[in-house]
C-alpha positions, -999 to +999 in steps of 0.1 A: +000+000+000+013+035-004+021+059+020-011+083+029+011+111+039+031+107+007+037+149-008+014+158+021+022+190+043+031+180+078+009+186+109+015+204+136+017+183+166-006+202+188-037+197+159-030+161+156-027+156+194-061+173+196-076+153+173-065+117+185-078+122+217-111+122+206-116+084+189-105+070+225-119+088+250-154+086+234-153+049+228-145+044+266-169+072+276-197+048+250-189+019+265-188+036+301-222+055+301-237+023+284-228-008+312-234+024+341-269+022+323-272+056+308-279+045+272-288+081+256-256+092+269-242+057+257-255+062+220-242+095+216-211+093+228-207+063+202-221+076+171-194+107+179-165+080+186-174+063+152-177+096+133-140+107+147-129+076+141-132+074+107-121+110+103-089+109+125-055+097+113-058+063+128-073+052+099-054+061+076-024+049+099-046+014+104-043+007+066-006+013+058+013+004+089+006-038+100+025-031+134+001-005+145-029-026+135-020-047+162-012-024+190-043-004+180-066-036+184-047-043+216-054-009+228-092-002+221-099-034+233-082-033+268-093-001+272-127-007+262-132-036+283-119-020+313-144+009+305-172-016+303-163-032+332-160-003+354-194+010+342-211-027+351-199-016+384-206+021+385-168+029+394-160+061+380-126+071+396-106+045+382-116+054+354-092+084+354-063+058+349-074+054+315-060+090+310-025+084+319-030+052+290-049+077+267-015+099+269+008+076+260-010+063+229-012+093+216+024+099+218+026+066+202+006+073+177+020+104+167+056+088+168+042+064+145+027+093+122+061+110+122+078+078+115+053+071+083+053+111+073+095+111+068+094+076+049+071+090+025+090+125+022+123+117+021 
């Protein structure tokens, strides 16, 4: 497959950070709100995690790059279980570890997306 970012400009890292927070913290917050038994909040919150996720750069990250396939799946599912889980058992405050995970996989991902950006602009 080719490289998406291939004769694109680069991003600023602040704008890309913003926008890869979003996909995550929505999906836990869907799966959260849904198990605590809030399902309007539970809907929402997914419909706006599946619209930023196929929007964001994961996607297009997803498709070109196999070793962040994996580590994304391994991601939104621990993260998503643990949010279910700690909805089923209306726990909110450990839910704030989740942000010290979100953190680092954005950093992750955006050392990924530099990574990807300077092979396709040498």
């Amino acid at each position: 497959m080719e490289n998406p970012y291939e004769g694109c400009e680069r991003q600023d890292t602040y704008s890309f950070i913003q926008s890869s927070i979003i996909p995550i913290m929505f999906m836990q917050g869907s799966l959260f709100f849904t198990f605590l038994g809030n399902y309007a909040v539970g809907v929402v919150s997914g419909i706006i995690f599946l619209v930023a996720l196929f929007t964001q750069e994961e996607i297009k990250l997803f498709k070109y790059d196999a070793d962040f396939k994996l580590i994304l799946l391994c991601v939104y599912a621990s993260t998503g279980l643990n949010s279910a889980i700690l909805g089923f058992f209306d726990k909110f405050s450990p839910m704030l570890i989740l942000i010290v995970i979100d953190t680092c996989w954005i950093m992750y991902i955006y050392y990924v997306y530099e990574r990807v950006y300077l092979e396709g602009n040498k």
